[in-house]
Backbone as a ProteinNet text record, in pm:
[ID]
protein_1_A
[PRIMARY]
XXXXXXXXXXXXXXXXXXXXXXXXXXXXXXXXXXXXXXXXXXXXXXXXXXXXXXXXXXXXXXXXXXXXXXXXXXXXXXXXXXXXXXXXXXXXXXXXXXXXXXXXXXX
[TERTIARY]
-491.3	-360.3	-326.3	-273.5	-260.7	-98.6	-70.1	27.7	185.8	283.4	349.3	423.5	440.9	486.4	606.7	720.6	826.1	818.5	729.1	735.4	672.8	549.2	511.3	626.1	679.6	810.2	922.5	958	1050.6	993.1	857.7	805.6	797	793.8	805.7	916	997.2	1171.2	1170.1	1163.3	1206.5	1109.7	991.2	918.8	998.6	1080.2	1090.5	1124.5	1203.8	1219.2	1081.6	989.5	885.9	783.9	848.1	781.4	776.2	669.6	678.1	519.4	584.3	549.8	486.3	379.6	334.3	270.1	207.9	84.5	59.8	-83	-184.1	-273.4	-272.6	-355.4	-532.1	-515.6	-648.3	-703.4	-843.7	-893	-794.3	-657.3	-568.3	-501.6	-481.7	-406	-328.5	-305.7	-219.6	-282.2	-319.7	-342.4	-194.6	-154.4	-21.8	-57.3	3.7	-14.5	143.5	144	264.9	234.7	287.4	276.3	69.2	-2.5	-136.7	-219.4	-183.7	-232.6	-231.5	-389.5	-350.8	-392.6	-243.7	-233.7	-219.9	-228.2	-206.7	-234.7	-254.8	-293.6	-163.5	-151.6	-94	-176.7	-176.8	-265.7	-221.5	-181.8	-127.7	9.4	85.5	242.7	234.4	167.4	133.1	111.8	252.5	165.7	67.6	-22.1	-130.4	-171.7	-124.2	-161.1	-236.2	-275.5	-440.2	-399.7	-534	-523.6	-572.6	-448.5	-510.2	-522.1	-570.8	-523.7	-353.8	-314.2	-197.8	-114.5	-100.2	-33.8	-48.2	-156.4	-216	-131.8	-131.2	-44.8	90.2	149.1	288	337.5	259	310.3	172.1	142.2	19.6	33.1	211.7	237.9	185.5	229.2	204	79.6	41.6	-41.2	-162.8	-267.4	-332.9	-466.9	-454.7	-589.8	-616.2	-735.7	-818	-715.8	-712.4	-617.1	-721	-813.4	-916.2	-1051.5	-1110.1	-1247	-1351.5	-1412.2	-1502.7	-1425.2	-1278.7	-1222.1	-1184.6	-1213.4	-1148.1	-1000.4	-982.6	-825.4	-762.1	-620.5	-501.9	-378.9	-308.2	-155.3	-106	-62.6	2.1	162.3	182.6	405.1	432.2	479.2	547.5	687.4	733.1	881	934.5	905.8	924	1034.3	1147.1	1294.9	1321.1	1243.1	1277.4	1213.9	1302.8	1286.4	1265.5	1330.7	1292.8	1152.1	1122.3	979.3	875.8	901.1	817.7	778.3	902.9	860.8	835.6	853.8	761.2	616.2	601	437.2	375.9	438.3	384.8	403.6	493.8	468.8	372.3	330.8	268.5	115.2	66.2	-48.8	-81	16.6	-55.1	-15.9	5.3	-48.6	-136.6	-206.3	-350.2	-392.3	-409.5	-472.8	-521.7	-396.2	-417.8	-491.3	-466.3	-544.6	-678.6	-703.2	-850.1	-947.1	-885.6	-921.4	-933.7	-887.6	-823.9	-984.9	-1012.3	-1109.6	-1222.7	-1267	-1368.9	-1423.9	-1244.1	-1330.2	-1402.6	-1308.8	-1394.6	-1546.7	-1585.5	-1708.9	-1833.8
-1519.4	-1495.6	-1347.1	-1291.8	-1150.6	-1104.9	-1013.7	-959.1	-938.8	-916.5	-890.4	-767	-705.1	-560.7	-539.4	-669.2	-675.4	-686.1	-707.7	-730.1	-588.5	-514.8	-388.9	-287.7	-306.4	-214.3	-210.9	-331.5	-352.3	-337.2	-368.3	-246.7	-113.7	-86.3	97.5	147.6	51.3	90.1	103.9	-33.5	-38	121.6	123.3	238.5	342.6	407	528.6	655.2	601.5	705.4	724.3	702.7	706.6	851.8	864.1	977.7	920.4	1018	953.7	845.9	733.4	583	615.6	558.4	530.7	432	332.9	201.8	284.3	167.1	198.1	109.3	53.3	-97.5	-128.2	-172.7	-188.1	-314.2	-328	-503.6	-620.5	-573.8	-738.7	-676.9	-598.3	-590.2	-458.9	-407.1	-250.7	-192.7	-67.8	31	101.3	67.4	183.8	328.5	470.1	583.8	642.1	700.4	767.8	911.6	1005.1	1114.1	1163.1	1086.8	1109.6	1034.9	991.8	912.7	770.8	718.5	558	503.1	404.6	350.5	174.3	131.8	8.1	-46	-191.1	-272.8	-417	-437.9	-546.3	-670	-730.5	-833.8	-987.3	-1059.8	-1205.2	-1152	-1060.6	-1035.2	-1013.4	-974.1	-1005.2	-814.7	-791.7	-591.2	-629.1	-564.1	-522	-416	-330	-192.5	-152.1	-52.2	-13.6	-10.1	-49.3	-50.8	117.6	119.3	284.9	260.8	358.6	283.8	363.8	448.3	482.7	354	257.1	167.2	56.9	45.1	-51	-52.2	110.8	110.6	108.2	96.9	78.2	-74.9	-122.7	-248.2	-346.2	-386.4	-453.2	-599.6	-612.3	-797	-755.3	-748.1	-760	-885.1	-903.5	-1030.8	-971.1	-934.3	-874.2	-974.9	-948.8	-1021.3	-941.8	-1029	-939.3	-931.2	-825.2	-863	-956.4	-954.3	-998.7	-1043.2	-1148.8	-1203.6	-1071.6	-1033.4	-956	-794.2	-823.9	-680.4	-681.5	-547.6	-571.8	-529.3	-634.3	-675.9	-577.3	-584.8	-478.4	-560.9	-504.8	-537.6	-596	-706	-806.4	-842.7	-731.8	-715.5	-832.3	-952.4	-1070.1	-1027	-940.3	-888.2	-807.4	-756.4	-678.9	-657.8	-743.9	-688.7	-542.6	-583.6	-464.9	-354.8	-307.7	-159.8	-50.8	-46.9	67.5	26.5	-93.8	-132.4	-66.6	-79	-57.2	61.7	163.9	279.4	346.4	333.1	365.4	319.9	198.7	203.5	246.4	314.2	372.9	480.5	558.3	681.6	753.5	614.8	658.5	627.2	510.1	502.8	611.4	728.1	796.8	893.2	968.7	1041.9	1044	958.3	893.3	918.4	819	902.2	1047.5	1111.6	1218.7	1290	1300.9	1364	1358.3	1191.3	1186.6	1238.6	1252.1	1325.8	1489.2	1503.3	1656.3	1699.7	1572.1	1573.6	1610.4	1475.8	1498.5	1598.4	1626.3	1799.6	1887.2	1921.5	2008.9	2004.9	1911.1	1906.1	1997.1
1107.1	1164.5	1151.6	1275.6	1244	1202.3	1170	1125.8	1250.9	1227.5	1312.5	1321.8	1406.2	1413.6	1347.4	1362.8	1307.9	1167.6	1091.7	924.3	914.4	1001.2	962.6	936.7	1057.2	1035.5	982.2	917.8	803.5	674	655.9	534	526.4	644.4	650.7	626	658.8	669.9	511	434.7	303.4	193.8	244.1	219.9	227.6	336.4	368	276	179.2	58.1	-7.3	15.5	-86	-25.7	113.4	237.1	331.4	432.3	593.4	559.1	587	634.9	782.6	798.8	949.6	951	1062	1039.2	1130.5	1137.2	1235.4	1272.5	1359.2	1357.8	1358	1295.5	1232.4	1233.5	1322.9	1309.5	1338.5	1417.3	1389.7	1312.5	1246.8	1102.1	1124.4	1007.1	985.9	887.7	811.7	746.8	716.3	657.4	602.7	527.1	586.5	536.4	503.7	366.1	282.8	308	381.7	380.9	408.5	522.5	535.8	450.9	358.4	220.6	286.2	288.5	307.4	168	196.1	55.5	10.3	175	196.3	280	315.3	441.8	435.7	538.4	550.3	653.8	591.4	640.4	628.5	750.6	781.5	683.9	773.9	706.2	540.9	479.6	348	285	223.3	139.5	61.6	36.8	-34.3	-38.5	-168.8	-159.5	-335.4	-252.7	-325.3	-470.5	-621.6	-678.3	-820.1	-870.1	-928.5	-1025.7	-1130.5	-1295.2	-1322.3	-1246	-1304.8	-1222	-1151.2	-1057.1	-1131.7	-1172	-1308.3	-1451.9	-1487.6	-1619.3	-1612.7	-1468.1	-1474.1	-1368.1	-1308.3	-1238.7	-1307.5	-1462.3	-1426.4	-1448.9	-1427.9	-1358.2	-1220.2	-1179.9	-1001.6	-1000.7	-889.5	-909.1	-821.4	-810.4	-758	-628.8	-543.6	-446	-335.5	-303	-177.9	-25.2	33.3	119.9	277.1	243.4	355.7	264.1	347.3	238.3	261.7	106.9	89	43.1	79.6	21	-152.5	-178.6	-365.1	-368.6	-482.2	-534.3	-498	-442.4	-418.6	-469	-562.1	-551.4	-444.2	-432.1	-345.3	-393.8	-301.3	-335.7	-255.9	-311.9	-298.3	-240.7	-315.1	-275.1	-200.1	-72.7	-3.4	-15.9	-54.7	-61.3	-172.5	-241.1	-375.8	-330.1	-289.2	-210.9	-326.7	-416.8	-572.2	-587.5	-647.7	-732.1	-610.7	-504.3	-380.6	-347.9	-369.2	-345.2	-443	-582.4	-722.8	-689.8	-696.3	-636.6	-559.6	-455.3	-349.8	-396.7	-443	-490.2	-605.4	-698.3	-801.4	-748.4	-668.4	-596.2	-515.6	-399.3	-333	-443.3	-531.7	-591.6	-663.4	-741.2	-777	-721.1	-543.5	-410.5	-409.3	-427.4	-367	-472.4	-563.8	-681.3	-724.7	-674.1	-672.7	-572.8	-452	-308.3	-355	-440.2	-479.5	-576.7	-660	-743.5	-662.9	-544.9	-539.9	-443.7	-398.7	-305.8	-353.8	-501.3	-588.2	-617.9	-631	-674.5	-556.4
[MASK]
+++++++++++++++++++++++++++++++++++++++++++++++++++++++++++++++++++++++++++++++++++++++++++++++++++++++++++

């Protein structure tokens, strides 16, 4: 079952303090990006966004699963309403992101 544009974009909405939100459709699905940073997929109406260890040491109730068979575990936000918890995770995941991108340029 694929996703609907109307739940993509009411997660972006609730996102928006966190930076610029965009999707992008992907396979049936969406890819969510925070400021160029992809940090999430939504898949059968369902967030699932990527797992860091700093996202880990601060949300590690969250309940974590594959967002598609054969993908590894992502945070699965049940609550799309909680717009704070939402955009802390998104903010603390794409900076992980980005830092690790940052890492392995260096090398």
């Amino acid at each position: 079952m694929a996703s609907h544009q109307d739940f993509v974009d009411y997660v972006a909405e609730q996102l928006r303090e966190a930076g610029t939100i965009r999707s992008r459709k992907m396979f049936g699905e969406y890819g969510l990006y925070c400021d160029d940073v992809f940090f999430a997929v939504i898949c059968d109406d369902q967030l699932f966004v990527k797992v860091t260890p700093q996202g880990e040491a601060m949300f590690s109730a969250l309940p974590k699963a594959p967002p598609y068979e054969g993908a590894k575990d992502s945070f699965l936000v049940e609550d799309v309403e909680d717009r704070e918890r939402m955009t802390e995770l998104t903010r603390i995941t794409c900076a992980a992101l980005r830092n690790t991108t940052q890492k392995k340029g260096r090398k």
